[in-house]
N, C-alpha and C positions, 0 to 999 in steps of 0.2 A: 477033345474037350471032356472035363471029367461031368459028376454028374448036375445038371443045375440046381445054383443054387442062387436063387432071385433075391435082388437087391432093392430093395425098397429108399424113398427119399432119406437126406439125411442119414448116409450111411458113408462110410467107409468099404471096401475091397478091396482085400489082398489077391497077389493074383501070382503065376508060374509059369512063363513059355519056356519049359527045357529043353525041348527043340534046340532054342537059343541062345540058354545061359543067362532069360533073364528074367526077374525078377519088379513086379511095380506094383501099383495101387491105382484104384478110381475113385475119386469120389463124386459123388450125386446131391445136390443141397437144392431142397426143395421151399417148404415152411419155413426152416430154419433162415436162409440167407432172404427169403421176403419177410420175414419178421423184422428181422436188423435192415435190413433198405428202407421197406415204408415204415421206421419206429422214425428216422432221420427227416425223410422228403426230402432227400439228396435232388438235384438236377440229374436225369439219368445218365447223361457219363460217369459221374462221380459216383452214383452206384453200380455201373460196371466195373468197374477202378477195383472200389472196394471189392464187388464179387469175385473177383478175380485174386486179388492179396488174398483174401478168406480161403477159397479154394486152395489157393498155393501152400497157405500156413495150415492147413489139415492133411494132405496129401507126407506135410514134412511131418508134423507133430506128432502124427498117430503112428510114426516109426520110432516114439519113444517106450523103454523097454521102463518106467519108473511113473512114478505118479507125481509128477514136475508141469511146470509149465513150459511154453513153445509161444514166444512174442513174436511176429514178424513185424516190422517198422521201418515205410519209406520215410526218408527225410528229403528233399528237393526244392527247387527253384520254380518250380510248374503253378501254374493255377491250382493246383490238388495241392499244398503243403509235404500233407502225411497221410500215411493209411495206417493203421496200426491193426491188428488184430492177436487176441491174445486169446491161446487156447491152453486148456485148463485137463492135462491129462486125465482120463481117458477120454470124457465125449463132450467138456463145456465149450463151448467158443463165445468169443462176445468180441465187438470190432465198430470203430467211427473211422470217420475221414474228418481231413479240414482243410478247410478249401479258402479262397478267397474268390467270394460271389459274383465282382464283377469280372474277373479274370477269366472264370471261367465262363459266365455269359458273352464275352468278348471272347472265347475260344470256340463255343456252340454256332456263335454267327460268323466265325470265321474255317467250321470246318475243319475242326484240328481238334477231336475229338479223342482221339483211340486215347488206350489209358498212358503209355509213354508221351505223347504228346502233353497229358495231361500235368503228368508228375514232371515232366522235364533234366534238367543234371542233376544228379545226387547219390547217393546209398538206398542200399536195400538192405538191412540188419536183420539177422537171425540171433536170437537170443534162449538158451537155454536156461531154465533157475529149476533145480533140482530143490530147495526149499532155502531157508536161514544158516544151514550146518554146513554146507557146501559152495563149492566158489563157483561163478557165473560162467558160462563158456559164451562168447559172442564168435558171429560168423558175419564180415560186411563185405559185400560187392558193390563195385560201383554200378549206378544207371545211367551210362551213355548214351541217349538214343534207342536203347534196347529195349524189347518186350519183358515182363515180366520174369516169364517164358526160358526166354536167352541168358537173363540173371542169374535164375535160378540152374540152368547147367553152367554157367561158367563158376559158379561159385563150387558144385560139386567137382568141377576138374580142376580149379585151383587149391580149392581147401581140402578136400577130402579124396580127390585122385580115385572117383568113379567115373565112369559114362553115365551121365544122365539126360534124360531125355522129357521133359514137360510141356502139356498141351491144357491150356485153359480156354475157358469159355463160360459166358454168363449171356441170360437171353433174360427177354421179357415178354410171356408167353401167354397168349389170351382164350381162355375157358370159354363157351357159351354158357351165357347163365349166370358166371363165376366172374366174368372180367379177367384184368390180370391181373399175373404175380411172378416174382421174379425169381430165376432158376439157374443154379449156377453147376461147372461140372469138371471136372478136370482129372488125367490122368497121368500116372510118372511111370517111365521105363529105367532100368537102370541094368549094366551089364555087370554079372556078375560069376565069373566061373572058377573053377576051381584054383585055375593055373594064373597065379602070378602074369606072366610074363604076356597069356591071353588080353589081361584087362588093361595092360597098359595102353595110354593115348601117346599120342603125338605127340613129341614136345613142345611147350611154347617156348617160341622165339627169344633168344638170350637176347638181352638188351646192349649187351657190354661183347657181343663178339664181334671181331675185325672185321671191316667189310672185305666181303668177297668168302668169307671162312665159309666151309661147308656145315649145313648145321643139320647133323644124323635125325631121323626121324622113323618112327615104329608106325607101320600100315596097319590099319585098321583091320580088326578081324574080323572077318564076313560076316559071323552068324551079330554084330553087331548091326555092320552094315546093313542088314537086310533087315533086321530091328525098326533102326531109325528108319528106312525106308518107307515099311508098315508104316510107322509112328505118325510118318508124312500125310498118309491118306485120310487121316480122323478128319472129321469135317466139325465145327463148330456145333452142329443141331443135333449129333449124334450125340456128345457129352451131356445135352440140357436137355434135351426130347423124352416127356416120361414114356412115351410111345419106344424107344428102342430102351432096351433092359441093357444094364452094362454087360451081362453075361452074352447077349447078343451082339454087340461092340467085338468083344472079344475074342470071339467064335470069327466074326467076320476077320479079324486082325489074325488071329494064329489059327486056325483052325488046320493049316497043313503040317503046321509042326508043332501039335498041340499044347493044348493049358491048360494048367489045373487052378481053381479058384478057391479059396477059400473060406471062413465063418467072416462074415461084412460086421461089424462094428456100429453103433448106433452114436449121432452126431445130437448133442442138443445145445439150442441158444437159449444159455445161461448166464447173467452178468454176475459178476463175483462181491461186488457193491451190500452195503448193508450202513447200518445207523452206526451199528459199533466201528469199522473200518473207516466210514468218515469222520465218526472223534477223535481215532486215530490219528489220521494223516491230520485233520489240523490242529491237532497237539505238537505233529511233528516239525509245524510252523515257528519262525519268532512271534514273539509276543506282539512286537511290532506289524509283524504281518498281519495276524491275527485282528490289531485292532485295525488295520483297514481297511477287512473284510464286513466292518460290524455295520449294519446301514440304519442309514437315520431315525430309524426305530427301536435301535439299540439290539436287533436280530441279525442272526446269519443263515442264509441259503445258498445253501453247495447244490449241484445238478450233476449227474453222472453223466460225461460225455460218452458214456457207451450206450446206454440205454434209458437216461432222461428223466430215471428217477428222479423226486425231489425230496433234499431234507433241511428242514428248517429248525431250526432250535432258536426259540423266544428269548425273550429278555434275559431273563435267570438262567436261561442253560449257557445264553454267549456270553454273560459275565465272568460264569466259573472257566470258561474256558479261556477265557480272556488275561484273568486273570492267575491262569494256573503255573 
């Protein structure tokens, strides 16, 4: 292990097992993801949900090399709707859920908690927007059933034909003195080696070949293997416990076939929302919408579903806008 270098909440780590060929990140969200849980008073599954999408959309974002955004967005059939979380290269994130209340109260009394349960059939979107001058790239997997977790590597072996490996985890953690607050944490592995031929997976199953046809398949290389293996042992309280230091995590996971870490990155919950951005968007309304947003005081009040801002503009201001 090289020499430490301590990670404090709300941070990003990049990290090295070249033992192994591999290459991932931790992140640690401390403040940050309890600022966005209690801004809501989400039901707490629904803020593990969210803790968990949040973590996942940082882990991916902060592997961007440009100053672009990183949206990740479930759509689904579940008592959770959607999770959305939208991070703001280099360190803003800001992120809601939306739920339908009694669904999920009837999911709480019935025990069917965990976040897939929650979200139920649908998509998991990855969305890149590099600014107005350049074109969108999206990435969607499906949510069958699956963890977060499992989306997120299959979506790297389908779309982008790495080994990847994802372990989240969000608690809710109680201070003496302090009460709670809630802490989210998560790590990605990913296999990465020189040789072509080393990273290849497995093929997935042809859909269209003849039964009985033999279908060629590439084994896994060890120092993968032994990766994921590792990767197996992380335990949920070690990702969110400010008590174990990622660099400690680490040391415990590779320490025979060392890692190198490197400068951690600073995470802050920022919403992007302002007075001039919502004139904006509802200029970018019909007129007709426009007026039937106007309430019977002849005002309009927008609220930012990320952070609950409010903004109202009087009489005079919704006419001009009303009528522009």
């Amino acid at each position: 292990m090289s020499e430490p270098h301590l990670m404090e909440d709300d941070h990003i780590l990049p990290f090295q097992a070249e033992g192994l060929d591999v290459r991932g990140r931790v992140v640690r969200l401390g403040p940050a993801i309890d600022t966005i849980l209690r801004r809501h008073d989400y039901p707490a599954p629904v803020s593990r949900a969210l803790g968990e999408a949040t973590a996942l959309a940082l882990l991916l974002g902060t592997t961007l090399k440009f100053d672009g955004r990183f949206i990740l967005q479930t759509r689904t059939d579940g008592p959770v709707r959607m999770l959305v979380v939208d991070f703001q290269a280099p360190d803003r994130v800001r992120a809601c859920a939306t739920f339908d209340k009694e669904a999920v109260t009837a999911a709480i009394d019935a025990g069917k908690t965990s976040t897939i349960e929650l979200l139920g059939g649908g998509h998991l979107a990855m969305t890149i927007d590099q600014g107005p001058d350049m074109a969108r790239y999206q990435g969607i997997v499906a949510l069958e059933g699956e963890s977060l977790e499992a989306a997120a590597d299959q979506y790297f072996r389908q779309s982008e034909q790495i080994p990847t490996r994802v372990r989240l985890a969000v608690a809710e953690n109680y201070v003496a003195g302090e009460g709670t607050s809630w802490r989210a944490g998560g790590m990605m592995i990913q296999f990465l080696p020189s040789s072509p031929e080393r990273m290849r997976m497995a093929d997935l199953p042809p859909g269209d070949a003849p039964e009985g046809a033999e279908v060629m398949q590439h084994r896994e290389d060890d120092a993968w293997v032994e990766a994921k293996l590792l990767m197996g042992t992380v335990e949920d309280h070690e990702l969110t416990d400010p008590n174990v230091p990622a660099e400690e995590l680490l040391y415990r996971l590779f320490h025979e076939r060392g890692a190198r870490v490197f400068e951690s990155s600073a995470i802050i919950e920022k919403c992007r929302c302002s007075r001039e951005a919502v004139t904006t968007m509802l200029r970018n309304f019909s007129q007709a919408d426009r007026r039937d947003m106007v309430a019977d005081d002849g005002s309009i009040t927008v609220t930012c579903e990320f952070c609950n801002a409010r903004y109202d503009f009087d009489k005079a201001e919704t006419e001009e806008l009303v009528n522009a």
